[in-house]
N, C-alpha and C positions, 0 to 999 in steps of 0.2 A: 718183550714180544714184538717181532718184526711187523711192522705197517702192511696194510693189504696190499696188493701192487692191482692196478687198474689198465687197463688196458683202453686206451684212448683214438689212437689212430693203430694199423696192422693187420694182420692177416698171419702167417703159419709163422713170422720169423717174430711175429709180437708173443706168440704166445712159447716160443721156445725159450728167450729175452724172460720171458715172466717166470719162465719155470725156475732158470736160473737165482733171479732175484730172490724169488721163493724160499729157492733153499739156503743164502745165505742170510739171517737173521739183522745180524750186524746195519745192516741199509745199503745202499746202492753205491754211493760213491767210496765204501770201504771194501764194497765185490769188486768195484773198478779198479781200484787200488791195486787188487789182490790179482785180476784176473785182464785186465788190458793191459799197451801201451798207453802208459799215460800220455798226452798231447799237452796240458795245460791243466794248472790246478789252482782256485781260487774261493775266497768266500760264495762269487756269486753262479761259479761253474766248475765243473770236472769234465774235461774232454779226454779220449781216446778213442785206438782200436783194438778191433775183435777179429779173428776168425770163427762164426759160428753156424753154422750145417755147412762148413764148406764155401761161404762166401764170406767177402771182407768187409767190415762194415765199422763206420766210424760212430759214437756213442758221445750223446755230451747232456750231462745231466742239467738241468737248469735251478738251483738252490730256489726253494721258497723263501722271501728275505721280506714279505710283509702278507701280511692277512687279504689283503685287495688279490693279489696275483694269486690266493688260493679258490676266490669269487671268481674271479676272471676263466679260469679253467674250469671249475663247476659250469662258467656261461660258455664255453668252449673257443673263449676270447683269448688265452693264452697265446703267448707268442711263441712257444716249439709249436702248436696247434696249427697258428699263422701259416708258420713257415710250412708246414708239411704240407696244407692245402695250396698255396704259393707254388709248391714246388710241383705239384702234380699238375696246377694247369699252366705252366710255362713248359712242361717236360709234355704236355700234349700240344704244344705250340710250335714246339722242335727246336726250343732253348735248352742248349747242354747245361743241365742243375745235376746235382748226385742224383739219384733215385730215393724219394723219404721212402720208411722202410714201417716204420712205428713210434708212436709216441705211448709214453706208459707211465701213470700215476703214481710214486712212490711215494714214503714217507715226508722224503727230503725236498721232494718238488715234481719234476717232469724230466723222465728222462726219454728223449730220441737220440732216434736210428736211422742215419740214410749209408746208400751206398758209401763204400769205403774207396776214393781216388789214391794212383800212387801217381807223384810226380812234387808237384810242391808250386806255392804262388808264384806271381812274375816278379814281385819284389824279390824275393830271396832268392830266387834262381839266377836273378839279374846282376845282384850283388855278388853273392856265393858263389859263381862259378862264371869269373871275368873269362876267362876262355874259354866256354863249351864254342863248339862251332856257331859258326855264323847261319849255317843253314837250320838250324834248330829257333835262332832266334826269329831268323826271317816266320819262318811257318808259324811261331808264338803268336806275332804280330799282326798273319792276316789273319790265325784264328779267333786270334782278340775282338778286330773289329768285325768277323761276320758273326762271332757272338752275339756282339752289341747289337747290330745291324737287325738282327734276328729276334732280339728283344725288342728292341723300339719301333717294327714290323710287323710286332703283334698285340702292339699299343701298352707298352709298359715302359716304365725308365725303372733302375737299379735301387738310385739314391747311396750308394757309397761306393765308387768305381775308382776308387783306391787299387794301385797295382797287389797291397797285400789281400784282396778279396777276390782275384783273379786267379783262379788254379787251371795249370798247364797240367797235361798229365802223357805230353806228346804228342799229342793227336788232336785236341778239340782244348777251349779255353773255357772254365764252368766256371758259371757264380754259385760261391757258397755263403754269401750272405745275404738271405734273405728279409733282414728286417726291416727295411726301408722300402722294399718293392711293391711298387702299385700301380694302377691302372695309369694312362696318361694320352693323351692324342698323339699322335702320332707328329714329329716335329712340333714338338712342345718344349717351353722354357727346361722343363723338368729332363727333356731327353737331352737338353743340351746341354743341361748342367752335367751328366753323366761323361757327355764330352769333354768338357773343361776340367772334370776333376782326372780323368784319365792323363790327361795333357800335360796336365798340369805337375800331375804326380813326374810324367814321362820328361818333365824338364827337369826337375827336381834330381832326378834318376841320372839325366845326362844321357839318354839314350840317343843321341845324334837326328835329322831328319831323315837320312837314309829307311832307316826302320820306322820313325811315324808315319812315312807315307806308305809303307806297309800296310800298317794297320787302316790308316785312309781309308787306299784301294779296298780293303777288305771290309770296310763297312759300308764304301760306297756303292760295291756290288749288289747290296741286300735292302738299301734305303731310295727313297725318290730322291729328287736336288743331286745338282754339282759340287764340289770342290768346296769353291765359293760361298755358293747358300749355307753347306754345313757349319763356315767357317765361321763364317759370320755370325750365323744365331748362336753359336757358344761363346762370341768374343766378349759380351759383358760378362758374362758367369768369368771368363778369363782372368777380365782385368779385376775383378773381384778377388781371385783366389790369390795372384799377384800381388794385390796390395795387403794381404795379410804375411805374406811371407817374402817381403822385400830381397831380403840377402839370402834366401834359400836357394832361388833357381839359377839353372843353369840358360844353356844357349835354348832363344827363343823358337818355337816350332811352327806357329802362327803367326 
């Protein structure tokens, strides 16, 4: 007998998602199986997407893998929970996040729903495609940092501003990883650590200075401080990240 399905966070596309679950017995990451693109499969997740009424929407079930993280959701501490509420007040901030759509109780654990992006991270787009045009990347770059800019303007830092957690989709730069995101002062260590891992990643990456000062310009549009100030409050988070991966980077940006 299939598990109840719960409806947690949602509105009209939670309970269409429910209906569905519903009627497949089996459980939820074996409808996904059967009924998305899969994106990634693992003990601890199953990700994909959907088209359903019409709109695209990406799915990623969260495995229950101890009794504590079944308490945690009963306390509505759950971390898709997190993330959904996370995402609704940075998307009233006027930080591009997906849109959360629903989260819903199944047997196997939690599964959410937010908006579905077409386009792909900055890492893989960076790698994967050495010659898209140059003007593609440029706009990447300032979307990047008014992103950022955007975030830590409305008193939050990331906490993993890793290029793979950066999704382009043409037009605006979205965080889709919500797990580490929290409040923060505004030019705080925490914001600049967000900095430095960006940088850091973008050395690593080999992406030139041409394009970091791209992203600069574009975060410095959107933050108080010059150049300088920015630079400097990220540089120990820098020489930190550096000393853990001596032989990894490339040419220095800062």
């Amino acid at each position: 007998m299939a598990a109840k399905v719960k409806i947690k966070r949602g509105d009209v596309l939670a309970e269409r998602l429910k209906e569905h679950l519903e009627a497949y017995p089996e459980g939820a990451a074996e409808w996904m199986e059967a009924h998305t693109q899969i994106l990634a499969n693992s003990d601890f997740s199953v990700s994909g997407l959907l088209r359903i009424d019409d709109q695209f929407v990406y799915l990623k079930l969260y495995r229950f893998k101890s009794f504590a993280q079944k308490i945690k959701l009963g306390l509505g501490m759950a971390q898709p929970l997190r993330n959904f509420n996370a995402a609704g007040k940075l998307s009233q901030s006027g930080v591009p996040v997906p849109q959360p759509l629903a989260c819903l109780k199944v047997g196997q654990g939690v599964l959410a729903m937010t908006e579905g992006l077409s386009g792909g991270n900055l890492a893989d787009l960076w790698l994967g495609q050495p010659s898209e045009a140059l003007s593609i990347e440029e706009r990447a770059m300032c979307a990047t940092g008014e992103t950022l800019a955007t975030l830590h303007a409305a008193g939050y830092f990331y906490g993993d501003c890793r290029w793979g957690n950066l999704f382009w989709n043409g037009q605006s730069t979205y965080l889709t990883r919500l797990e580490n995101t929290r409040k923060s002062p505004r030019g705080s260590k925490l914001q600049a650590q967000d900095l430095a891992q960006f940088t850091a990643n973008a050395e690593w990456l080999g992406i030139g200075p041409p394009l970091f000062e791209l992203f600069l310009d574009g975060y410095l549009q959107g933050v108080t401080g010059d150049r300088r100030e920015v630079v400097e409050r990220m540089m120990p988070a820098m020489y930190r990240l550096r000393a853990q991966h001596l032989s990894g980077y490339g040419q220095r940006l800062v």
